[in-house]
C-alpha positions as CSV (number, residue, x, y, z in Angstrom):
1,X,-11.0,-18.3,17.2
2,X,-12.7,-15.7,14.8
3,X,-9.3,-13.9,14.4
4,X,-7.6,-17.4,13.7
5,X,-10.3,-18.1,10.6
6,X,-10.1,-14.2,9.7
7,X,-6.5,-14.9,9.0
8,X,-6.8,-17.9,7.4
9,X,-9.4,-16.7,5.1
10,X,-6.9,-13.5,4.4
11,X,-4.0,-15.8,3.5
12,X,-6.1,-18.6,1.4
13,X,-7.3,-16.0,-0.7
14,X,-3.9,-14.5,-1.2
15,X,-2.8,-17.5,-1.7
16,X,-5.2,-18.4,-4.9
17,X,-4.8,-14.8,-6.1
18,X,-1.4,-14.8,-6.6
19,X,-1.5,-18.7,-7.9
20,X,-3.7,-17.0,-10.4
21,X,-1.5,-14.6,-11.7
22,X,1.6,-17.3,-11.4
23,X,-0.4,-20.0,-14.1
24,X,-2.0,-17.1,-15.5
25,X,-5.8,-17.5,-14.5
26,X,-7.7,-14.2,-15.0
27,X,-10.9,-16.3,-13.2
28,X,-8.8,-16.4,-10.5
29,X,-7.7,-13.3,-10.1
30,X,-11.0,-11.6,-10.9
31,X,-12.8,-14.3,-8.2
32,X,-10.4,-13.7,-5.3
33,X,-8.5,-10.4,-5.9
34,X,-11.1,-8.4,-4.4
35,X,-11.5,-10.7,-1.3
36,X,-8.4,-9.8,-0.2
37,X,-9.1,-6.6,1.1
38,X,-12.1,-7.7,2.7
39,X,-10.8,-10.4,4.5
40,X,-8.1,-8.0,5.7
41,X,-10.9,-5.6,6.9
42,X,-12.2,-8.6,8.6
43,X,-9.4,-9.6,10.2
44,X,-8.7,-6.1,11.6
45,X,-12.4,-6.1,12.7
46,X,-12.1,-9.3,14.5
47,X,-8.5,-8.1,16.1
48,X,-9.9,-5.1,18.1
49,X,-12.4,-4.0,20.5
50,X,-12.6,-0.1,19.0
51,X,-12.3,0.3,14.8
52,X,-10.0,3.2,14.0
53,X,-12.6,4.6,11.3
54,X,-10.1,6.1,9.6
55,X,-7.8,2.5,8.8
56,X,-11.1,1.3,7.9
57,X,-11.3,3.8,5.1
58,X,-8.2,3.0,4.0
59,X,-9.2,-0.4,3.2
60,X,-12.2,0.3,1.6
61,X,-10.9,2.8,-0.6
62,X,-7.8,0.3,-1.3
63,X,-10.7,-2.3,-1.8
64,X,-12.6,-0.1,-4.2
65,X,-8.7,0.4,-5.7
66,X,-8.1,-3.8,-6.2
67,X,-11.6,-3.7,-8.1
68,X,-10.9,-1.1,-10.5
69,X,-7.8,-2.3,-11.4
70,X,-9.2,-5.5,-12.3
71,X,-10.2,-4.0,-15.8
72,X,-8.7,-2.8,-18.6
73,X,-8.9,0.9,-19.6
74,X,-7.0,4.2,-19.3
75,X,-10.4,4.7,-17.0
76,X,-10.5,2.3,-14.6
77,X,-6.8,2.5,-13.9
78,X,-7.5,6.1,-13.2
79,X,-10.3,5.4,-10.9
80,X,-7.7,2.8,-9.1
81,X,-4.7,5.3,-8.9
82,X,-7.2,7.9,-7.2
83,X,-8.8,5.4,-4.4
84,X,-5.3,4.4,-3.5
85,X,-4.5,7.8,-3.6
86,X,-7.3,8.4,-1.3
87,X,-5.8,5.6,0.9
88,X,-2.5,6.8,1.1
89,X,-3.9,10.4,2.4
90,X,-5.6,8.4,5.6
91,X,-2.4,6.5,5.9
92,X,-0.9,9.7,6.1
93,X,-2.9,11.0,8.4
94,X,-2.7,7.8,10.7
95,X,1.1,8.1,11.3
96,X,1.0,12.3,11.0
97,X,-1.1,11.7,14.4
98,X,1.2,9.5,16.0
99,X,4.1,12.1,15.7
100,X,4.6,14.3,18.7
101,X,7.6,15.9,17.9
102,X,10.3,16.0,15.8
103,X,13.3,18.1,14.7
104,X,14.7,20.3,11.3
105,X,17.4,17.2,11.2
106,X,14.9,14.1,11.0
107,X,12.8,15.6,8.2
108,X,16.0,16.4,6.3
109,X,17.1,12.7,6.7
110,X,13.5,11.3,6.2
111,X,12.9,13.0,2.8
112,X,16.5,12.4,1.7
113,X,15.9,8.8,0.6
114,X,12.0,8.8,-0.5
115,X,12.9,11.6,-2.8
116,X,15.8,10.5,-4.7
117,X,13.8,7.3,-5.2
118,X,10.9,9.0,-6.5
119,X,12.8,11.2,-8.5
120,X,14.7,8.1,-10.2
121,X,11.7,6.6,-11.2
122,X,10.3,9.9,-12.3
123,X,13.4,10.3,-14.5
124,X,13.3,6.9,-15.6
125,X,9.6,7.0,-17.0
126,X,9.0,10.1,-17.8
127,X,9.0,9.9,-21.4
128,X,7.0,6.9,-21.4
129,X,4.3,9.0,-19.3
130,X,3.3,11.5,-21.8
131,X,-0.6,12.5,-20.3
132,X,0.1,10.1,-17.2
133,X,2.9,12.0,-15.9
134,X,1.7,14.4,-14.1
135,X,-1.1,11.6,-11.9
136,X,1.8,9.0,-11.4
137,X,3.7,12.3,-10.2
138,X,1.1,13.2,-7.5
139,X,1.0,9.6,-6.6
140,X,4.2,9.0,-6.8
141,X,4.7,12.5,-4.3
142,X,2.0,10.8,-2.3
143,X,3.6,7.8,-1.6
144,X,6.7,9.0,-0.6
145,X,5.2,11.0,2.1
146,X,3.8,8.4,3.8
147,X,7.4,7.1,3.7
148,X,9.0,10.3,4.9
149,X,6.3,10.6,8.0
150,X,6.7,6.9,8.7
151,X,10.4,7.6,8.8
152,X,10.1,10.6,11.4
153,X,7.6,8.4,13.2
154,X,10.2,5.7,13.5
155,X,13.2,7.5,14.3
156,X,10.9,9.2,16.8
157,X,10.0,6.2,18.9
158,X,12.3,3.3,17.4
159,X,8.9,1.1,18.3
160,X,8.0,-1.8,17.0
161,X,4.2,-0.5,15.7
162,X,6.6,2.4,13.8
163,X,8.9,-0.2,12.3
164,X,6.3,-2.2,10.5
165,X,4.6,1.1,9.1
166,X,7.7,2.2,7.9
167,X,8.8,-0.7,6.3
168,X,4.7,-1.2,5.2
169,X,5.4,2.3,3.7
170,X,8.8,1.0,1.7
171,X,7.3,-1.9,0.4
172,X,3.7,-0.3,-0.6
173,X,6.4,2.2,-2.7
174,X,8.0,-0.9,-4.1
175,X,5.3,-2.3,-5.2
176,X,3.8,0.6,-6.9
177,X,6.7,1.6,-8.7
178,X,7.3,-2.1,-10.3
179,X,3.7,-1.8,-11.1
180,X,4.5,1.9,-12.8
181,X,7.5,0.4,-14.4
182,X,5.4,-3.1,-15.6
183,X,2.8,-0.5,-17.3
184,X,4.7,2.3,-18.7
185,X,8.1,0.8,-19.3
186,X,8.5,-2.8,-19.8
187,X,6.0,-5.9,-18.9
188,X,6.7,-8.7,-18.0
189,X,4.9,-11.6,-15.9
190,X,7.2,-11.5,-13.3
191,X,6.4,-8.2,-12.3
192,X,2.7,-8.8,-12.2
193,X,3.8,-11.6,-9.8
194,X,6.1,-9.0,-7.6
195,X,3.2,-6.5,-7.4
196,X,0.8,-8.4,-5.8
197,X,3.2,-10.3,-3.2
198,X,4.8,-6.6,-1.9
199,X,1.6,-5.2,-2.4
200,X,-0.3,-7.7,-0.2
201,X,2.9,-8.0,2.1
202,X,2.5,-4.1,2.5
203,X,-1.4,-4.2,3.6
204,X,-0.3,-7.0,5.9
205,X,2.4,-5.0,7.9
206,X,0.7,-1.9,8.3
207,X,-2.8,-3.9,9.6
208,X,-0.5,-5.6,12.1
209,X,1.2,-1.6,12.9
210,X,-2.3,-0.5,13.5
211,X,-2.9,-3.6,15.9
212,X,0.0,-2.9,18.0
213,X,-1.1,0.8,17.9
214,X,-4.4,-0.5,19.3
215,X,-3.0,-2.7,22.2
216,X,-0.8,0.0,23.6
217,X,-3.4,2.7,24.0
């Protein structure tokens, strides 16, 4: 019953967030935005008997990451890139530990595809960048290698938990580089729309990764 309302709660205020940034109503968005992340944490509180400390981490700092970005300033958006850059380390971590093995040939083929996207958008903003370039580079590197480990993870174990961090990973990338592109490139309300669906979308897939994680062991 508690997990029923958690998820509720987490999709209402989802919901109003992104009808917020749809009609354009920065109360809205500053009311429910940070709830999201909370009511996630909730939800993966209320899902398991034992708390990977670690996930829960990750959703603070990407909590911490929601709030900052909430205001305007070369600061605050700073402050946000670095706690989702803190984030994506644990996220990292979490799928680094689920690899046992893995061969010369997977890593090739898993960094093949992160890295020509990241070096596309690289390309593609670069001189828009000018003192950014080198944080949205580290982030950007970032990213992709929780990409390329949840690829090796996947072709690994072809499992269901692996599939939805992967495909976590690949949309948490997409949503990040529309939001690059939206900021440094060209803006438009569509994208702010975009961001926030693939970005909750992303949270979503790899909470439910971690839950399947947690009822196999």
């Amino acid at each position: 019953m508690i997990k029923k309302i958690a998820l509720f709660v987490f999709i209402l205020v989802s919901v109003i967030d992104i009808v917020g940034i749809v009609f354009k109503e920065p109360s809205l968005i500053f009311l429910f935005k940070p709830f999201i992340l909370l009511s996630l944490l909730f939800l993966y509180s209320s899902s398991v008997l034992i708390r990977n400390k670690w996930y829960v981490m990750a959703l603070i700092f990407s909590f911490f990451g929601d709030v900052f970005l909430l205001y305007p300033g070369e600061l605050f958006f700073m402050m946000g890139l670095v706690s989702f850059l803190l984030a994506h380390f644990i996220y990292i971590k979490i799928v680094v530990g689920r690899i046992n093995k893995t061969s010369f040939t997977k890593i090739i083929t898993s960094i093949i595809p992160f890295f020509i996207v990241f070096s596309l958008l690289i390309l593609s903003l670069k001189d828009s960048l000018n003192e950014m370039l080198l944080p949205v580079i580290i982030y950007g590197l970032t990213i992709s290698i929780f990409g390329v480990v949840s690829l090796i993870d996947f072709q690994n174990t072809k499992s269901k938990k692996s599939l939805l961090m992967l495909i976590g990973a690949i949309v948490f990338m997409i949503s990040d580089s529309v939001l690059a592109i939206n900021k440094f490139y060209n803006s438009t309300h569509l994208f702010e729309v975009v961001i926030m669906v693939t970005y909750i979308l992303a949270q979503y897939l790899i909470y439910r990764s971690m839950i399947l994680k947690t009822e196999e062991s």
